[in-house]
C-alpha positions in Angstrom: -0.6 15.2 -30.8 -4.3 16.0 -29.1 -5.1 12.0 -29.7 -2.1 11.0 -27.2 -3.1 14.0 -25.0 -7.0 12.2 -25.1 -5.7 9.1 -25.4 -3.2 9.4 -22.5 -6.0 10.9 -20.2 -8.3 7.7 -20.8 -5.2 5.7 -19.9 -5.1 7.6 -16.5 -8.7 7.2 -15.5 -8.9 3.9 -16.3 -5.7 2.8 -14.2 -7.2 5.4 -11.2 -10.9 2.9 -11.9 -9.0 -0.3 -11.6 -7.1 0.9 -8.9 -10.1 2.1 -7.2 -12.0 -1.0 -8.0 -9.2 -3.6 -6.9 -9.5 -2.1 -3.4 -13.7 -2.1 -3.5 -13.5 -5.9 -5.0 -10.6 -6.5 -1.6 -12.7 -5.0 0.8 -16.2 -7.0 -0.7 -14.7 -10.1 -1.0 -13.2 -9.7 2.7 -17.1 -8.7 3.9 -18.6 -11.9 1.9 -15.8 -14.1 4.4 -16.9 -12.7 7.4 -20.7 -12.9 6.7 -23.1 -15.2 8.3 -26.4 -13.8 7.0 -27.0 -15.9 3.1 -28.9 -13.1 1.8 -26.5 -10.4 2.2 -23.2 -12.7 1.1 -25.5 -13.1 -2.1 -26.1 -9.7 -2.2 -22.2 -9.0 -2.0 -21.4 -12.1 -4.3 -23.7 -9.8 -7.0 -22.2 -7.3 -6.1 -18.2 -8.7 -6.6 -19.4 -9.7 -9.7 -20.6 -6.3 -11.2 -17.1 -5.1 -10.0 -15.3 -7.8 -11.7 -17.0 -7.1 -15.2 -16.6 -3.4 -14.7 -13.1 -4.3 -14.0 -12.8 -6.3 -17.1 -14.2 -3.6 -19.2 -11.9 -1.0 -17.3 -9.0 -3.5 -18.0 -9.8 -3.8 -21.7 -9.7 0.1 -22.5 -6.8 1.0 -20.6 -5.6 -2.0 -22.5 -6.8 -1.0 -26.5 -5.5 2.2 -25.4 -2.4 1.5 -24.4 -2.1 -0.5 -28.5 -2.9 2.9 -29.7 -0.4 4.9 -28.4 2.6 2.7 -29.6 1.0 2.8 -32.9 0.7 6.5 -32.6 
C-alpha cells in the first residue's frame, strides 16, 4: 500500500513537470520565432533542447511508473 501512495505521488509531480515544461518549451519556442538577434535564438535553441530532454526524462518516469502500478 505505501508503494502506490509513493509511487502515485511521483506520478503527480512528474505530470505537474511536463505540464509545467510543455508551457516553458511553448513559450521558448514562440521567443526563438520572434528573435532577430543569432546569438540569443542559439541561446534559446539550447535552451529548448535542455527542456526537451528534461521532458523526455520526465515522460519516461511518469511513464515506468505508471507500469508499476498496474503490476501493483
Amino acid at each position: 500500500m505505501a508503494f502506490t501512495n509513493v509511487n502515485t505521488k511521483i506520478q503527480s509531480a512528474s505530470r505537474a513537470h511536463l505540464t509545467l515544461l510543455d508551457s516553458f518549451i511553448r513559450i521558448t519556442e514562440e521567443k526563438i520565432a520572434g528573435e532577430g538577434d543569432v546569438f540569443v535564438r542559439d541561446s534559446l535553441m539550447d535552451l529548448l533542447a535542455s527542456m526537451r530532454d528534461e521532458r523526455e526524462g520526465y515522460l519516461r518516469l511518469s511513464e515506468q511508473h505508471a507500469v508499476l502500478e498496474t503490476a501493483a
